[in-house]
C-alpha positions in Angstrom: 31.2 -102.5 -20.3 28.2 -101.2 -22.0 28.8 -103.9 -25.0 29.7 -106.8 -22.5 26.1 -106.2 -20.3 24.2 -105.8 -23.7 25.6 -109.2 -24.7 23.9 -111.1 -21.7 20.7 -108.9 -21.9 19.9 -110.1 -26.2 21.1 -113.5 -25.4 19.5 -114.7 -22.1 17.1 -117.1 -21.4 14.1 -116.7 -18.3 15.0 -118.0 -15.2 12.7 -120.8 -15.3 13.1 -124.7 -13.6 13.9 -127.3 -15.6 11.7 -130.3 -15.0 13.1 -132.9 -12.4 15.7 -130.5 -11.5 17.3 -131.4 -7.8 20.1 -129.4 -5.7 21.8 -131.1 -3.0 23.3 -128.5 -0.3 26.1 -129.7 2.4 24.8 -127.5 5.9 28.3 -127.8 7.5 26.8 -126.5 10.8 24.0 -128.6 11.4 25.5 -132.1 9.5 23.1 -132.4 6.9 22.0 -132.1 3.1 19.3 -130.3 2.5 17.4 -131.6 -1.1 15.5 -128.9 -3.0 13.4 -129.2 -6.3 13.4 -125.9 -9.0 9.9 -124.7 -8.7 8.7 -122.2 -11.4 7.1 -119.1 -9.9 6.1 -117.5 -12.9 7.3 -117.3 -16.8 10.3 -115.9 -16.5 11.1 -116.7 -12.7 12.3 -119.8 -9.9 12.8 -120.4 -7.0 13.8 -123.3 -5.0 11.3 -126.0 -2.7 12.8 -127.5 0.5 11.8 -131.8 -0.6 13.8 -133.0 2.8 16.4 -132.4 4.9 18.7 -135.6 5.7 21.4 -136.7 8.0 25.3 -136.7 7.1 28.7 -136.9 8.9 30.1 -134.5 10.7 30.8 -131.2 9.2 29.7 -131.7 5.7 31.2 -129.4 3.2 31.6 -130.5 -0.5 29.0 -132.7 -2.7 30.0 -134.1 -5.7 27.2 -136.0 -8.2 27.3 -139.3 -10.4 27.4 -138.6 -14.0 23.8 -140.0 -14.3 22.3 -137.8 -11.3 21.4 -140.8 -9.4 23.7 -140.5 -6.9 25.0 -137.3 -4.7 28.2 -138.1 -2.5 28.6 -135.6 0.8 32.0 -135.4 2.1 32.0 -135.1 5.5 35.0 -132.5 6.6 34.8 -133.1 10.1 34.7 -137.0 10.1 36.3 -140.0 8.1 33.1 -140.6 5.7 31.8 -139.9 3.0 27.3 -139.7 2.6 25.7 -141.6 -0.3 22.8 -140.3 -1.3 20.1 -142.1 -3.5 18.6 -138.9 -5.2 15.3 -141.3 -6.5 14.2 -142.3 -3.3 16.8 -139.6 -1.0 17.7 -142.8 1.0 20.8 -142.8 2.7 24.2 -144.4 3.5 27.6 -144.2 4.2 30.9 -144.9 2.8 33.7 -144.6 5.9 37.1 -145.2 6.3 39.6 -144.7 8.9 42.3 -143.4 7.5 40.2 -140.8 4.8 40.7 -137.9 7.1 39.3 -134.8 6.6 37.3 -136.0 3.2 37.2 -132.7 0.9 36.3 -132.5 -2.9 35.3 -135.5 -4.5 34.3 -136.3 -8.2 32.8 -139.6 -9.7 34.6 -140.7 -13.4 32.9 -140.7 -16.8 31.4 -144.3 -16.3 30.1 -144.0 -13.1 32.5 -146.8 -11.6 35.0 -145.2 -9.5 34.6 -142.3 -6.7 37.8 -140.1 -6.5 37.7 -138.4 -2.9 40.6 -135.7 -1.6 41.3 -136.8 2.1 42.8 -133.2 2.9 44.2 -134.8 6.2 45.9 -137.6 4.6 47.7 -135.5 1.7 46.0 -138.3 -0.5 43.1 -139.6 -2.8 40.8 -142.3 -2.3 39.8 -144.3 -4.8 36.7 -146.4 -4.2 34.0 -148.7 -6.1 30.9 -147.0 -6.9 29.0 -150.0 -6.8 29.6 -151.8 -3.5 32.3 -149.4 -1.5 35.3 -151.3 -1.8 38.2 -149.1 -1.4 40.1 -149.6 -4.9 43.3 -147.5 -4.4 44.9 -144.8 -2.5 46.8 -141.9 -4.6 49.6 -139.6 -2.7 49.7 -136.3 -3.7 50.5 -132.3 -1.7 49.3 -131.8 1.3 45.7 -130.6 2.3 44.4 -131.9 -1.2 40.8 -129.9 -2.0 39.2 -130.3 -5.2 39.5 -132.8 -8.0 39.0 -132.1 -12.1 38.7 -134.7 -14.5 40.4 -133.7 -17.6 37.0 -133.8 -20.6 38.7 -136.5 -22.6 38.9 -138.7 -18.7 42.4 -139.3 -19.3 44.0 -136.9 -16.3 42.9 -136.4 -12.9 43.7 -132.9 -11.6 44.3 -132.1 -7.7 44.8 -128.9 -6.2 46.4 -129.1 -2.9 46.0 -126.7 -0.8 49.2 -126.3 1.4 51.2 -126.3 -1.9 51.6 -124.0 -5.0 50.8 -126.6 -7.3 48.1 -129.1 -9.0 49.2 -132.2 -8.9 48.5 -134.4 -12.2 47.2 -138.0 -12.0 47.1 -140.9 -14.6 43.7 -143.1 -13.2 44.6 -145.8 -15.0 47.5 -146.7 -13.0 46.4 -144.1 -9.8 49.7 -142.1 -9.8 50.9 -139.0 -10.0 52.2 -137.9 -13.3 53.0 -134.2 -13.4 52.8 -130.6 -11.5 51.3 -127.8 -12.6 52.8 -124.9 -11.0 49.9 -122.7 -8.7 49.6 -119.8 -7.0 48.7 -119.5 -3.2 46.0 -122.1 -1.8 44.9 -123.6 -5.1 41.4 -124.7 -4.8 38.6 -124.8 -7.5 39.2 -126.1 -11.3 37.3 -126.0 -14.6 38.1 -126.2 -18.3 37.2 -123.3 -20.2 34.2 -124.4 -22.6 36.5 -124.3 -25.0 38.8 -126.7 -23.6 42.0 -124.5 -24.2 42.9 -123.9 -20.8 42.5 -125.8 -17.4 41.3 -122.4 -15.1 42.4 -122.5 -11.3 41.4 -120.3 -8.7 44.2 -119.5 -6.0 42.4 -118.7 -3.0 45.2 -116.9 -0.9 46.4 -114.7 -4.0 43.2 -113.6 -5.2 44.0 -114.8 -8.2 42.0 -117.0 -11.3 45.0 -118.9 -13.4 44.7 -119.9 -17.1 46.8 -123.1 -18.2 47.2 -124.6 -21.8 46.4 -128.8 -21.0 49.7 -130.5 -20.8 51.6 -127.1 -19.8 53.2 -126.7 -16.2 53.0 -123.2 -16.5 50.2 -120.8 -16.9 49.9 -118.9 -19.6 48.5 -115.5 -17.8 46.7 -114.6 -14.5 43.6 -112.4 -13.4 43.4 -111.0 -10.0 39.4 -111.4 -8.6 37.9 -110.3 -5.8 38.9 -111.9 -2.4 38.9 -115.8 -2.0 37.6 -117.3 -5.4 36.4 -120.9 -3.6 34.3 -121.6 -7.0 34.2 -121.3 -10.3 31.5 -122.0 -12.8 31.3 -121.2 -16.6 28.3 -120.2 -18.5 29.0 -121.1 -22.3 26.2 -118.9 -23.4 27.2 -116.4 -21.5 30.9 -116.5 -22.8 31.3 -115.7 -19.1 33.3 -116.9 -16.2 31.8 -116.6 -12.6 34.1 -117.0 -9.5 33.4 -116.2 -5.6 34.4 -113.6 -4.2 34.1 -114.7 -0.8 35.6 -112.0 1.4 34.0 -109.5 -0.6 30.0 -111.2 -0.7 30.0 -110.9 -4.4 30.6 -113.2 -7.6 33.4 -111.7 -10.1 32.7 -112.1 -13.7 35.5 -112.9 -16.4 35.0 -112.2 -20.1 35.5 -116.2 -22.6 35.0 -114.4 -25.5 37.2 -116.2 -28.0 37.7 -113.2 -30.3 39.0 -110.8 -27.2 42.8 -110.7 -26.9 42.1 -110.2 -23.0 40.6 -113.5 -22.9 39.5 -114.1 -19.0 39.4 -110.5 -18.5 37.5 -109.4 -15.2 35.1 -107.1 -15.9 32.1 -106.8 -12.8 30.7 -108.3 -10.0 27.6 -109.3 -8.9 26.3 -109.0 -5.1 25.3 -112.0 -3.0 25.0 -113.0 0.5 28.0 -112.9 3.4 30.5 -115.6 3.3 29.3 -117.7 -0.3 31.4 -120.9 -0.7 29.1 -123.4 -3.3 28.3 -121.7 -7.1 26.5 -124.2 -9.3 24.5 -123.6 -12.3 20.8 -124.3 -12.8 19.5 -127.2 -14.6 18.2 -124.9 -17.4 21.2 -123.1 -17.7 19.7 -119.8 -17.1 20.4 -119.0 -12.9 23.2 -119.4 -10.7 22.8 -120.6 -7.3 25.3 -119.6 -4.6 25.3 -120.6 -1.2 25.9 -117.9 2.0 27.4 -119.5 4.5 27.4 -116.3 7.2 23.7 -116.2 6.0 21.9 -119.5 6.2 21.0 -119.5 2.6 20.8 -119.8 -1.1 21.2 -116.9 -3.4 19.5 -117.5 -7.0 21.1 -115.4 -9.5 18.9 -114.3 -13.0 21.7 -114.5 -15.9 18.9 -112.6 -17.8 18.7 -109.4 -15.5 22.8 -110.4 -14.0 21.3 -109.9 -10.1 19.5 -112.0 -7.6 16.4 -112.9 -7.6 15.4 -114.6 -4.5 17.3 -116.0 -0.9 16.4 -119.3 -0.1 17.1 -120.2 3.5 19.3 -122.9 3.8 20.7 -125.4 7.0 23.4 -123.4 9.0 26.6 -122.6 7.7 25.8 -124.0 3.8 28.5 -125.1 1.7 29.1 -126.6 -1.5 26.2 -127.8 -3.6 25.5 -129.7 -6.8 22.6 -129.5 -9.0 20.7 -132.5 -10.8 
């Protein structure tokens, strides 16, 4: 343990904001985004500036962003739409669609052409045109599909579905479903390891975090976390994993140390505010931001010192987030 918190301690950075740095937050109980810019308090220290607040659909709850940060797309839980926001001039629009019910995770592909949205109602994907809206497809999958993954190389589209016990596996270049990969409970969030040897899920309703080799069904071990891991976020230079621990108001931490043989091993937690549901990592690299949903704001984590720094207040009931 001793070894593990020395390792974060010699090779941290300061908490500091990175220039242009935006975060787009989804206030689920109010129906807006709240846009903040990284403001540096000090040398080693952030915190984050309240630009605007704007409107969205009903019930907003996930953001997703445009691989060139100009775009942030808000899906709207409690509605049929999804919010387009222009993050140069934070104008606004919207992308609707009747049958898109209960829009959930979304993510925009490599190019910046296509927007993948999980319609969690309509045990489907929607596939539509970056450029003018057009809706370009329509993808069946499990039911209550949550969060989408592009594989790194683009070539597989990963969708846990909530209702089932397994991700389902999509080739976009003909929009169908390939492949399962077999889940625990409630799968929700997805990352590749910085490595790229394993596709990681969290399984909400197990309390678990999954390891998968790509192109396995299986996975190869399992971790139990803390209660409800809704996020997961990797710090490469932390050869750390950080998941929510919802239930418990704290973020786990998992060792990526290529040279353990208990790779993904849990090992602590860090405290936070009640009810966090959106992790994202800072611009610079050096601070994690978690949202408190119960609390009505924005934790900022110091990977330097492993604690939090400051609360930000937030919209009510904040949920996912995404940082420019």
């Amino acid at each position: 343990m001793r070894q593990f918190l020395f390792l974060f301690l010699s090779a941290a950075v300061s908490c500091y904001a990175a220039q242009d740095s935006l975060v787009v937050v989804a206030n689920g109980g109010d129906s807006t985004a709240s846009i903040y810019t990284a403001v540096r308090m000090s040398t080693t220290d952030q915190t984050l500036k309240l630009v605007k607040v704007l409107p969205t659909g009903k019930g907003p709850q996930e953001v997703c962003i445009s691989p060139d940060g100009k775009r942030a797309y808000v899906s709207n839980r409690a509605d049929i739409s999804v919010t387009v926001i222009n993050l140069d001039d934070l104008a606004v629009s919207t992308l609707s669609d009747p049958g898109m019910k209960n829009p959930d995770g979304c993510v925009v592909n490599a190019d910046g052409s296509r927007l993948y949205v999980a319609a969690a109602g309509s045990e489907a994907v929607f596939v539509y045109s970056t450029s003018d809206g057009r809706k370009l497809g329509e993808i069946k999958v499990g039911r209550e599909p949550r969060r989408l993954l592009f594989s790194p190389d683009g070539s597989r589209l990963y969708v846990s579905n909530g209702e089932e016990r397994y991700v389902s596996v999509i080739d976009p270049k003909t929009n169908t479903q390939i492949g399962k990969i077999r889940a625990g409970r409630d799968p929700r969030p997805m990352i590749f390891s910085p490595d790229g040897k394993y596709l990681v899920i969290g399984n909400v309703s197990d309390d678990t975090v999954q390891f998968v080799k790509p192109g396995e069904t299986e996975p190869e071990f399992v971790v139990g976390v803390p209660k409800s891991p809704q996020r997961l976020v990797a710090v490469p230079s932390k050869q750390a994993l950080f998941a929510i621990g919802r239930f418990d108001n704290v973020l786990s931490i998992l060792e990526f140390r290529p040279d353990n043989k208990e790779y993904g091993r849990f090992v602590s937690t860090i405290p936070v505010g009640r009810a966090p549901w959106g992790l994202a990592l800072s611009a610079a690299g050096d601070c994690l931001y978690v949202t408190n949903t119960a609390d009505n704001t924005i934790s900022i984590i110091d990977l330097r010192l492993m604690r939090p720094l400051f609360t930000v207040p937030t919209g009510k009931s904040p949920f996912g987030l995404v940082v420019r």
